[in-house]
PASEGU-507749 format. One line per 10 residues: number of its first residue (from 1); their letters; for each residue z, y, x of N, C-alpha, C. Coordinates in steps of 0.02 Angstrom, whole numbers, plus 50000, padded with zeros to 5 digits. Last residue first. Example, Ala and Ser with C-alpha at 12.3 -4.5 7.8 and 13.67 -1.06 7.14 Angstrom:
<atoms>
2	SA	50354,49888,50642,50357,49947,50684,50394,50002,50645 ~ 50390,49716,50660,50390,49775,50615,50390,49835,50660
</atoms>
This chain:
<atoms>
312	XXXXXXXXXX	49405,51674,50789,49338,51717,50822,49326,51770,50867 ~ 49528,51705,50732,49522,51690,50810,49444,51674,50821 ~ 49507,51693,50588,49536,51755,50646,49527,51742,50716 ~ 49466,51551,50571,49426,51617,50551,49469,51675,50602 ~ 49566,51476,50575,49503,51468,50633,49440,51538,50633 ~ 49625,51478,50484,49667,51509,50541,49613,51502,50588 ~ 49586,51381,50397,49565,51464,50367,49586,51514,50432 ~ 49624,51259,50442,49548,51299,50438,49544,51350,50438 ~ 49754,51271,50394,49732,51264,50497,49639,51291,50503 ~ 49770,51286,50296,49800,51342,50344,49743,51346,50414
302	XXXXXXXXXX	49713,51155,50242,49689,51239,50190,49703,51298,50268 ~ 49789,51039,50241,49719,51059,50278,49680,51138,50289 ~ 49872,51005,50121,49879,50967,50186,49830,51022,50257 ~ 49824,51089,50032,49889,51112,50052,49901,51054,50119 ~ 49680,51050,50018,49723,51139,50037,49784,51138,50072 ~ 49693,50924,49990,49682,50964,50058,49704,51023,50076 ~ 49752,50916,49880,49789,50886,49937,49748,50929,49984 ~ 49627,51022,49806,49711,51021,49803,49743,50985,49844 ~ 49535,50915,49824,49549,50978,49857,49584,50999,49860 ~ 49588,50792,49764,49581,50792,49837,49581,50867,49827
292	XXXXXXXXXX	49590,50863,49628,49641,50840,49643,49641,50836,49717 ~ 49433,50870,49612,49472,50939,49608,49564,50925,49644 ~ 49399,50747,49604,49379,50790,49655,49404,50851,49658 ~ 49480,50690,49476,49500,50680,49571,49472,50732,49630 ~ 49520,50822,49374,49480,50784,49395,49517,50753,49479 ~ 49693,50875,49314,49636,50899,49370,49589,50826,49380 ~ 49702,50927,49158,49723,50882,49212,49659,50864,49239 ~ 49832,51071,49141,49771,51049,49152,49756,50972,49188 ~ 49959,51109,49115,49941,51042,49108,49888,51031,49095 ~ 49896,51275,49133,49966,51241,49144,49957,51179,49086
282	XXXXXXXXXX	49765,51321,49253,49794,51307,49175,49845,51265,49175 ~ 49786,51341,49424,49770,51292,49368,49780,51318,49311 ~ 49779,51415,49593,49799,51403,49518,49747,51343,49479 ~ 49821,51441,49747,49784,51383,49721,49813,51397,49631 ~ 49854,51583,49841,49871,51538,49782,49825,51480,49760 ~ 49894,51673,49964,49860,51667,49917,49883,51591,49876 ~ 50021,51835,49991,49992,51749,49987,49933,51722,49931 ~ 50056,51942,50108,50054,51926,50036,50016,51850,50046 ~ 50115,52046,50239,50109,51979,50196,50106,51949,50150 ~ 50047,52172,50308,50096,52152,50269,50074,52078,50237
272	XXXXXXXXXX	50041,52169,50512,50004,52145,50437,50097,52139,50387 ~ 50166,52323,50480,50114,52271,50445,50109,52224,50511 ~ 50278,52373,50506,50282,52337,50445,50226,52315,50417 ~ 50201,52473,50634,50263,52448,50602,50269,52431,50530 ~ 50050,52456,50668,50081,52496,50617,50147,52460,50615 ~ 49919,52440,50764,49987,52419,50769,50038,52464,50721 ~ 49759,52421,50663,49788,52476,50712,49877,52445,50704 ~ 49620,52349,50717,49674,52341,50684,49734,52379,50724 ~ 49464,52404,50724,49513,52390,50761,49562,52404,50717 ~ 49269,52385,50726,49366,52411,50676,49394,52387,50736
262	XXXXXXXXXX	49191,52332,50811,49181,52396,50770,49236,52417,50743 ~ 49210,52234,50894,49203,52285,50907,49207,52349,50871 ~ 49178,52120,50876,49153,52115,50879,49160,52211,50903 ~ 49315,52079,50799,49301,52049,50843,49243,52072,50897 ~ 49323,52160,50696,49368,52179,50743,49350,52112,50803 ~ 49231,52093,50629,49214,52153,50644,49251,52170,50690 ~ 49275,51969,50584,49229,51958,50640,49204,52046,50651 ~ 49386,51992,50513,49404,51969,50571,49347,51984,50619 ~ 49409,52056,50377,49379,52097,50447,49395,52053,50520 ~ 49447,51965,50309,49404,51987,50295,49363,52033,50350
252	XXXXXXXXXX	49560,51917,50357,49520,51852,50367,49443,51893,50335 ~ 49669,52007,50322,49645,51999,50393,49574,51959,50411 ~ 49631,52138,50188,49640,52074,50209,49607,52046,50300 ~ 49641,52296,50214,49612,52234,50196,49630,52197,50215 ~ 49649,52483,50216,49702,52411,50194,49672,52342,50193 ~ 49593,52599,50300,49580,52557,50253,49652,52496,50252 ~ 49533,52755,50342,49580,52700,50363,49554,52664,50304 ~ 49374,52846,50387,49438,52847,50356,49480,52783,50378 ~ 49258,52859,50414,49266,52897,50348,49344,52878,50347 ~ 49200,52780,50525,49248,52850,50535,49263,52896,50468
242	XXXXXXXXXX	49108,52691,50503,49087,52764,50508,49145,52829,50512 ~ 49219,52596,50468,49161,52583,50539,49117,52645,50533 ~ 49230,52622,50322,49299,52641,50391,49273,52626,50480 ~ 49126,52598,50278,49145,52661,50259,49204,52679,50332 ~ 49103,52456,50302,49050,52521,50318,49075,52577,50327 ~ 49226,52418,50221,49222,52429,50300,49161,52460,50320 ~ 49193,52463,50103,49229,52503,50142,49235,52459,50204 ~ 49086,52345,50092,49071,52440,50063,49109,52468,50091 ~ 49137,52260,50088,49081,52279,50136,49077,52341,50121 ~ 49229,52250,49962,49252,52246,50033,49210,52256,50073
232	XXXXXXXXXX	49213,52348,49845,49179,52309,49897,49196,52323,49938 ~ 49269,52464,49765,49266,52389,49732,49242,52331,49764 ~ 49347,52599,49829,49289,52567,49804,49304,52480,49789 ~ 49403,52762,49833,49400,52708,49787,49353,52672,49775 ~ 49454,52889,49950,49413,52835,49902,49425,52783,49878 ~ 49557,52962,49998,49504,52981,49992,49432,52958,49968 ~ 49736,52964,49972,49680,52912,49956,49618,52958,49954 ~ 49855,52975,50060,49801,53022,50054,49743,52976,50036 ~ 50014,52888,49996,49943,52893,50043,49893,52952,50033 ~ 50188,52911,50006,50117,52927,49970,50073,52920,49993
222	XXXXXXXXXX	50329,52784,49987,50282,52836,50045,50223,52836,49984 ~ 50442,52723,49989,50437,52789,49940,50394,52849,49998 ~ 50457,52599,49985,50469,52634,50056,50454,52714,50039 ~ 50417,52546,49902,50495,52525,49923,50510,52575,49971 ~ 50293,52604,49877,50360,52589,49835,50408,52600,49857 ~ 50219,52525,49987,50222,52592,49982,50306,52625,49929 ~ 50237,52400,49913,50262,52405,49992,50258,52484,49995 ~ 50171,52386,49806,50221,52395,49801,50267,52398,49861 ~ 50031,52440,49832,50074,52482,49808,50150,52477,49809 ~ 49995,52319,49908,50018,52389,49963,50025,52422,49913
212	XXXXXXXXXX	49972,52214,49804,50028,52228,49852,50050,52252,49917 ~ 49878,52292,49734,49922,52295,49727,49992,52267,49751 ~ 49782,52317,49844,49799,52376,49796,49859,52367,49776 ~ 49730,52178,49846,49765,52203,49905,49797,52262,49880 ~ 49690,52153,49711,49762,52129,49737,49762,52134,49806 ~ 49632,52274,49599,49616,52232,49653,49712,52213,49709 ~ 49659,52385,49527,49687,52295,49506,49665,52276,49546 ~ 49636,52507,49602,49690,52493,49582,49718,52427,49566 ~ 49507,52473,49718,49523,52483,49650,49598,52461,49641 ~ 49534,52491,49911,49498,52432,49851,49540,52488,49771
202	XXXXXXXXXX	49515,52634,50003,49543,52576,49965,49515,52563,49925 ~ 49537,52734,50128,49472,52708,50081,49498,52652,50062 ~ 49614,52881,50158,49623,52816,50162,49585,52816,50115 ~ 49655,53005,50314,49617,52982,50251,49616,52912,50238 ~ 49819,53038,50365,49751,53016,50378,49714,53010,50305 ~ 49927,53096,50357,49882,53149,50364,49819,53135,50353 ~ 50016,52989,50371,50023,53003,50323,49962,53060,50295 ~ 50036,52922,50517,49951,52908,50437,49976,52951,50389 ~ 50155,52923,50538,50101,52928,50583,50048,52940,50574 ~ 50233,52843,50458,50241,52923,50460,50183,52983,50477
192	XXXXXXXXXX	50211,52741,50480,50165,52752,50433,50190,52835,50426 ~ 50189,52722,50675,50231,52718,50614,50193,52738,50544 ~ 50134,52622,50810,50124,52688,50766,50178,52649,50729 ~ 50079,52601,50973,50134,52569,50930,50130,52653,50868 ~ 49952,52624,51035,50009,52546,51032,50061,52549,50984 ~ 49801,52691,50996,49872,52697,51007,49916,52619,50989 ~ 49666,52684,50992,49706,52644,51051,49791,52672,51046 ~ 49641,52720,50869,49618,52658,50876,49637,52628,50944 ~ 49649,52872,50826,49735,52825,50832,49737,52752,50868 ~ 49531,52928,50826,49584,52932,50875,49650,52898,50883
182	XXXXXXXXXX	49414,52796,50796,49460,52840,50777,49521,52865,50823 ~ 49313,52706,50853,49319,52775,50884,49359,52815,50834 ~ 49336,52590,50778,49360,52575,50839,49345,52650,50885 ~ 49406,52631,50631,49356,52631,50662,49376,52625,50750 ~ 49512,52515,50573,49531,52607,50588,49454,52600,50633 ~ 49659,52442,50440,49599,52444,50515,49564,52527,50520 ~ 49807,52358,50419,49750,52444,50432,49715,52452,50498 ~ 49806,52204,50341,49810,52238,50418,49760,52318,50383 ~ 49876,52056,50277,49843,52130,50265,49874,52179,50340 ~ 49853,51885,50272,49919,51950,50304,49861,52007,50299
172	XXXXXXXXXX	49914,51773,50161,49841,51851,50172,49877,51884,50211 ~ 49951,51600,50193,49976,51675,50194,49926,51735,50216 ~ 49912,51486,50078,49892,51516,50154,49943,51590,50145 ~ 49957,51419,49928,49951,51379,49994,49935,51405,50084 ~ 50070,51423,49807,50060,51433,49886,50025,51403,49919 ~ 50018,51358,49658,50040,51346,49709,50008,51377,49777 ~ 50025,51390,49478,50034,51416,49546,50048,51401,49603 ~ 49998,51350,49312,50029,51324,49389,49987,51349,49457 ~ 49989,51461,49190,49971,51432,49255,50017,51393,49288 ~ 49973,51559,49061,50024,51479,49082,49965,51478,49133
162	XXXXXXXXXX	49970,51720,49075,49926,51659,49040,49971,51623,49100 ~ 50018,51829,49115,50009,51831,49037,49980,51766,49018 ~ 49996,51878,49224,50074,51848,49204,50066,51846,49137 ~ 49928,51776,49384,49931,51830,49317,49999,51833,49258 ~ 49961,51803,49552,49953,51772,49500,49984,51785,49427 ~ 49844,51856,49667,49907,51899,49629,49901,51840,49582 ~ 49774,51783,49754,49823,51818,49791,49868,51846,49739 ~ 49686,51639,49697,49697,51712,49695,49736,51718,49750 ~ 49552,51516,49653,49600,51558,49699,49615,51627,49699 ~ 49577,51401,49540,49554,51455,49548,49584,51505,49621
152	XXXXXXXXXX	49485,51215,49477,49547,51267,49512,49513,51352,49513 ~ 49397,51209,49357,49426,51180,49387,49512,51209,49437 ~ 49346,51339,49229,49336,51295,49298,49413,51255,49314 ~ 49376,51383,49106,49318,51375,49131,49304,51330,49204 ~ 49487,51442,49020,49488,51374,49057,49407,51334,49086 ~ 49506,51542,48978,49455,51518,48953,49458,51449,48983 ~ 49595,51606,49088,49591,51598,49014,49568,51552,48981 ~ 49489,51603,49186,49551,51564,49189,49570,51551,49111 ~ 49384,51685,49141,49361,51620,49158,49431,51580,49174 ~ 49463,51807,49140,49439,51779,49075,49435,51713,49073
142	XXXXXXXXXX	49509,51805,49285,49553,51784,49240,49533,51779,49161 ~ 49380,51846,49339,49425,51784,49325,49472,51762,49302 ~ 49377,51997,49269,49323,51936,49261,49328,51849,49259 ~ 49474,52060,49348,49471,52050,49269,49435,51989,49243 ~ 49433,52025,49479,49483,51997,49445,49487,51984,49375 ~ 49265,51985,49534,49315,52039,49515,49370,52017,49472 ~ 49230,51824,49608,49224,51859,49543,49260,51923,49544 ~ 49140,51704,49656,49161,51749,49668,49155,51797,49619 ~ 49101,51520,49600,49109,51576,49587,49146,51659,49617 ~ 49029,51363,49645,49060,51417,49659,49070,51498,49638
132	XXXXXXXXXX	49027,51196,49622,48990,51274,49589,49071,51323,49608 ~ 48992,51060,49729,49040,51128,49709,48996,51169,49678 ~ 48998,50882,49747,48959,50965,49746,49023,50996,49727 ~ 49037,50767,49814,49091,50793,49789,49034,50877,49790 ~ 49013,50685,49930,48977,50661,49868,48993,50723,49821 ~ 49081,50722,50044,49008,50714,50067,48984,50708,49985 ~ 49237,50708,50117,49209,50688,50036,49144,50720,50020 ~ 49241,50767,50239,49292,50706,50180,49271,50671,50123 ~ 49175,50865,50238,49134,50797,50286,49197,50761,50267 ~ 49217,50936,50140,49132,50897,50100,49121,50835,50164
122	XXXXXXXXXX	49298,51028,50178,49319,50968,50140,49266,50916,50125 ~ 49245,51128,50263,49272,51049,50312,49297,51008,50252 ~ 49151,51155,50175,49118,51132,50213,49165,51076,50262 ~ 49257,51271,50098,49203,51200,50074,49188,51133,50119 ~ 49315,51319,50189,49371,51252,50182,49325,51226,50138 ~ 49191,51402,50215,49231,51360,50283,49251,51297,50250 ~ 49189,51468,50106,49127,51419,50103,49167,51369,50178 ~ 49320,51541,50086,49306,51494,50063,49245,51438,50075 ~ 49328,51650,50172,49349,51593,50187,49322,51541,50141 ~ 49264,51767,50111,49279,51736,50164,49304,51695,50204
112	XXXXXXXXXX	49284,51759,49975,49209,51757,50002,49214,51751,50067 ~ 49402,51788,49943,49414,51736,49959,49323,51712,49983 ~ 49387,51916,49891,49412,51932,49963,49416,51836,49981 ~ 49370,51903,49760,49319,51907,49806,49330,51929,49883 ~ 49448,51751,49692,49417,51824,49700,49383,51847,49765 ~ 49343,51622,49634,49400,51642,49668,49367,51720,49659 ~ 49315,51456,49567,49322,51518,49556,49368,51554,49610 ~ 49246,51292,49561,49311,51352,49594,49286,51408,49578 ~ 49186,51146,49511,49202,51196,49486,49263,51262,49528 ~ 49162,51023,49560,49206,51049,49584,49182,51097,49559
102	XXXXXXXXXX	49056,50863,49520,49044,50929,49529,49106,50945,49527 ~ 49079,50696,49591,49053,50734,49548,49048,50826,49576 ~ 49187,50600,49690,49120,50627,49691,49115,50659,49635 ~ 49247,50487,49766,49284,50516,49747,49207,50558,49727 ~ 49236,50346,49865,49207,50364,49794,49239,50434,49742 ~ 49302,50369,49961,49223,50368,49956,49200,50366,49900 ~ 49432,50379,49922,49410,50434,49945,49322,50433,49946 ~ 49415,50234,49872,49438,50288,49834,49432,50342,49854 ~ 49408,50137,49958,49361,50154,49925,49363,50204,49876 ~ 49535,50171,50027,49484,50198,50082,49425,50207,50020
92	XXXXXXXXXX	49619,50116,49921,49631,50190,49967,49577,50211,49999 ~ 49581,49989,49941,49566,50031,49922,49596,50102,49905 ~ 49625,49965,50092,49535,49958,50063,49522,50001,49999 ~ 49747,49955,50080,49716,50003,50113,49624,50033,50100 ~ 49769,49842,49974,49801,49922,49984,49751,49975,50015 ~ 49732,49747,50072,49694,49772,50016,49724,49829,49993 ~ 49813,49743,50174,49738,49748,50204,49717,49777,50124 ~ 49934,49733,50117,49933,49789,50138,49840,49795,50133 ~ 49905,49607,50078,49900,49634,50012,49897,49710,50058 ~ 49863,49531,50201,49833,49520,50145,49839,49587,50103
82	XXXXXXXXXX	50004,49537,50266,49975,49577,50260,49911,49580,50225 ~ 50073,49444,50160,50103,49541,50165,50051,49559,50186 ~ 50009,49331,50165,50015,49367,50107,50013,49420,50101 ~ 50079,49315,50302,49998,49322,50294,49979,49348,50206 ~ 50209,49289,50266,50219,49326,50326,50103,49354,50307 ~ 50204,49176,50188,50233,49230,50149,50199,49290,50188 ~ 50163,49066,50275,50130,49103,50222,50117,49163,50200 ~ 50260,49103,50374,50201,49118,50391,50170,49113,50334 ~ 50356,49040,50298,50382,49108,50298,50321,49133,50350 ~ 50318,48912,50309,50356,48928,50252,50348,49016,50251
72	XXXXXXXXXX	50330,48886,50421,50293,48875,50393,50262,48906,50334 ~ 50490,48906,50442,50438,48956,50496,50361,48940,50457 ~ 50538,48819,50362,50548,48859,50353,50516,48898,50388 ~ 50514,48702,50478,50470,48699,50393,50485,48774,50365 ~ 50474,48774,50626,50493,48741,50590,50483,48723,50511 ~ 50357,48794,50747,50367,48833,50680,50423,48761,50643 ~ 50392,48773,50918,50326,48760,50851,50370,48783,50777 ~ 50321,48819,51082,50384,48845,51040,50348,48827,50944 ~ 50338,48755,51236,50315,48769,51181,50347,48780,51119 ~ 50381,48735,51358,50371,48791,51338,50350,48821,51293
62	XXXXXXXXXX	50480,48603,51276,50453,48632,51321,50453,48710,51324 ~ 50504,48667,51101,50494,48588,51161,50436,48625,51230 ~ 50593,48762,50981,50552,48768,51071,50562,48682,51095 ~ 50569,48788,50832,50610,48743,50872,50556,48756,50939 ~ 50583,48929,50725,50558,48920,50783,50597,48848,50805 ~ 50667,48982,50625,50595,49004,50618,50574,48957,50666 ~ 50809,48952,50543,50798,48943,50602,50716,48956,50580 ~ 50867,49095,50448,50860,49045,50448,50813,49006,50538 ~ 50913,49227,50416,50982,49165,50412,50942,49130,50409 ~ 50823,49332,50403,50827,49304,50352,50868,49229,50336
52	XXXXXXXXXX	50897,49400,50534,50891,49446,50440,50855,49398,50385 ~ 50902,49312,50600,50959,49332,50599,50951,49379,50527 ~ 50768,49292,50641,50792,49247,50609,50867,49264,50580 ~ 50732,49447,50675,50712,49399,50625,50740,49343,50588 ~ 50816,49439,50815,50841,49484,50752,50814,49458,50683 ~ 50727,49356,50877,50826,49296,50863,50842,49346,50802 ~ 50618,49402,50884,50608,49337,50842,50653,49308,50823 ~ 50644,49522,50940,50621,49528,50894,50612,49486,50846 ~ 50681,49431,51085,50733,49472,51050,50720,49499,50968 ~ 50558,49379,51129,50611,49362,51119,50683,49381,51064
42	XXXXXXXXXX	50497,49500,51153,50461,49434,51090,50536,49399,51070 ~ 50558,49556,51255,50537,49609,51186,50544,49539,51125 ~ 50552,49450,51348,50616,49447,51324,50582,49501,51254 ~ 50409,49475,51367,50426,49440,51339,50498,49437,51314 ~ 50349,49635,51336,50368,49600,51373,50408,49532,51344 ~ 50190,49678,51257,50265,49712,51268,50286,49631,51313 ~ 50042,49656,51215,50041,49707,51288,50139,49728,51272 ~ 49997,49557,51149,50065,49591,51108,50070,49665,51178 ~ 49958,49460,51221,49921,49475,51184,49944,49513,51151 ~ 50082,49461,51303,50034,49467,51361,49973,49494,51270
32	XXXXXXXXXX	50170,49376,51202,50213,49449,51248,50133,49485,51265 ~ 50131,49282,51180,50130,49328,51139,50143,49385,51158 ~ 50131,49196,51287,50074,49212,51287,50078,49282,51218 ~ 50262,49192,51296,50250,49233,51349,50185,49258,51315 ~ 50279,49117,51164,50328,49162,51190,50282,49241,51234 ~ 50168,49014,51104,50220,49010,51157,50236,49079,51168 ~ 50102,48977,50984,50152,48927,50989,50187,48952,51079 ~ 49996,49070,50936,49969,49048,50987,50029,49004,51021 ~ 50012,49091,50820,49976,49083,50822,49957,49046,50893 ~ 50179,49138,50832,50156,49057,50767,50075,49046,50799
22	XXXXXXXXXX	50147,49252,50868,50191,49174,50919,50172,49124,50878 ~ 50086,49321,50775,50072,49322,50852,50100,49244,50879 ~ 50203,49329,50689,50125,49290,50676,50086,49284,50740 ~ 50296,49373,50751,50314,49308,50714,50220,49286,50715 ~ 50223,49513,50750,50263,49487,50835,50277,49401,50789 ~ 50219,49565,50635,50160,49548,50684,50169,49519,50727 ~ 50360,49556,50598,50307,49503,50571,50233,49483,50602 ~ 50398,49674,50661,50455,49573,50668,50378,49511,50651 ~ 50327,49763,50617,50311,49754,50657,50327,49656,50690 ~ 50399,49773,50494,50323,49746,50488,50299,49754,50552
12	XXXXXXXXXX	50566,49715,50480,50526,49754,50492,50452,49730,50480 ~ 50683,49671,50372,50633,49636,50444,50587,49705,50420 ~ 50780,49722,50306,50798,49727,50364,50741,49695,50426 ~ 50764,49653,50169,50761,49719,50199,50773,49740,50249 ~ 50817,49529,50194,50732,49555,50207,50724,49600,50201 ~ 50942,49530,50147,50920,49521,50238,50847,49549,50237 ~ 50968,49571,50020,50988,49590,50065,50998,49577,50153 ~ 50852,49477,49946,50840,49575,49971,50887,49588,50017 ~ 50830,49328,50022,50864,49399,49975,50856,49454,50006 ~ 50780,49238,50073,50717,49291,50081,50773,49334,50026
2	XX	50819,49085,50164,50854,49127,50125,50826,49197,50134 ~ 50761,48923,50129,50755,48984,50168,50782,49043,50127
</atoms>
């Protein structure tokens, strides 16, 4: 029987379910009917077979169709494959179930809103797998990055003085929200020409919404009327839900306020502006499994969760 690479690359793993099917039950039709495809299908899948490994598989007496020595031969082989797939898979499967210990994350603190979510849909994956969780002011995490204190870390600005690996994984779209009784709070379409008069309550200079609406202000060689400076994202939406002013924040941070009535995200030409957040590491850190699944998830899983938060 002739099994060279250059015909057996060419049988498929379906050729083989459809071969083991007919070997099992020795007739055509009945494979077609336990196979729910039609018989010429059986037919045709069993002449391409024999045709990619050049050898006869099948002699038909009657309607019966019986394995020749080489069809014998190549049902071994044919129960081997899947044998080894079946165990492949098993463990693959005992490997996510056993995936478990403590998860160490750190993030900043605009990630207090999303993050316990993509906890919770990663834990009904992996149920064994705790987490210590940290929300931190930047300076603060990037000591604990430094320091190589945890596991992964999430930011939006990534630091430029310490080796990381950095990977993209959601987009922060930043929106100006506006008390839902500010006079601009039903206008449709504004410009930042439009604000220039307004009062504005913003995060601290190193805080990374701060700093990528400085550099969008920049480009666009506009000044704000900054009328505060605070370090809590609850703190200034209190502050911009009392009509003290405008604000810059992250969308996934005021979602359920603008849901709910109190802010309203005001239509500004060139926003939401778009900045990104990040999955970091220490550069050739090497990530535990339970830290490793989270990392596939983020980036397989990370969007579609965190996108469930705005649409509240």
């Amino acid at each position: 029987m002739n099994l060279s690479p250059r015909n057996f690359k060419n049988v498929s793993f379906r050729q083989l379910q459809v071969f083991e099917c007919v070997a099992n039950l020795g007739n055509f039709t009945a494979a077609s009917r336990e196979l729910h495809i039609t018989q010429p299908t059986v037919s045709m899948q069993m002449k391409r077979l024999e045709e990619s490994l050049n050898t006869r598989l099948f002699e038909q007496v009657g309607r019966q169709v019986h394995l020749t020595y080489e069809g014998h031969a190549f049902l071994t082989t044919c129960r081997e494959i899947f044998t080894a797939v079946t165990r492949f898979d098993t463990r693959i499967e005992n490997r996510i179930e056993t995936v478990s210990g403590t998860l160490r994350i750190s993030g900043v603190t605009t990630t207090e809103y999303f993050v316990s979510v993509l906890v919770g849909a990663f834990k009904q994956f992996y149920p064994q797998v705790n987490f210590s969780l940290s929300i931190l002011e930047r300076e603060n995490l990037f000591r604990r990055l430094k320091d190589n204190s945890d596991d992964l870390y999430l930011l939006d600005q990534v630091p430029k003085n310490i080796e990381v690996e950095a990977i993209p994984f959601i987009k922060n779209p930043l929106v100006i929200v506006a008390s839902a009784h500010h006079p601009l709070a039903k206008r449709k379409h504004l410009t930042m020409d439009a604000l220039l008069n307004e009062t504005f309550l913003l995060r601290e200079p190193t805080s990374g919404t701060r700093i990528a609406l400085k550099k969008f202000l920049e480009s666009k060689a506009i000044t704000l009327n900054i009328g505060m400076e605070l370090s809590s994202n609850e703190a200034l939406k209190q502050a911009v839900a009392s009509n003290m002013g405008l604000s810059v924040l992250s969308q996934y941070c005021v979602a359920r306020e603008c849901a709910r009535g109190e802010l309203v995200m005001l239509n500004v030409h060139g926003f939401p502006l778009v900045d990104r957040w990040y999955i970091v590491h220490p550069k050739d850190r090497h990530l535990s499994p339970a830290a490793a699944a989270f990392l596939r998830f983020l980036l397989d899983d990370g969007a579609g969760v965190i996108e469930q938060i705005v649409r509240v």
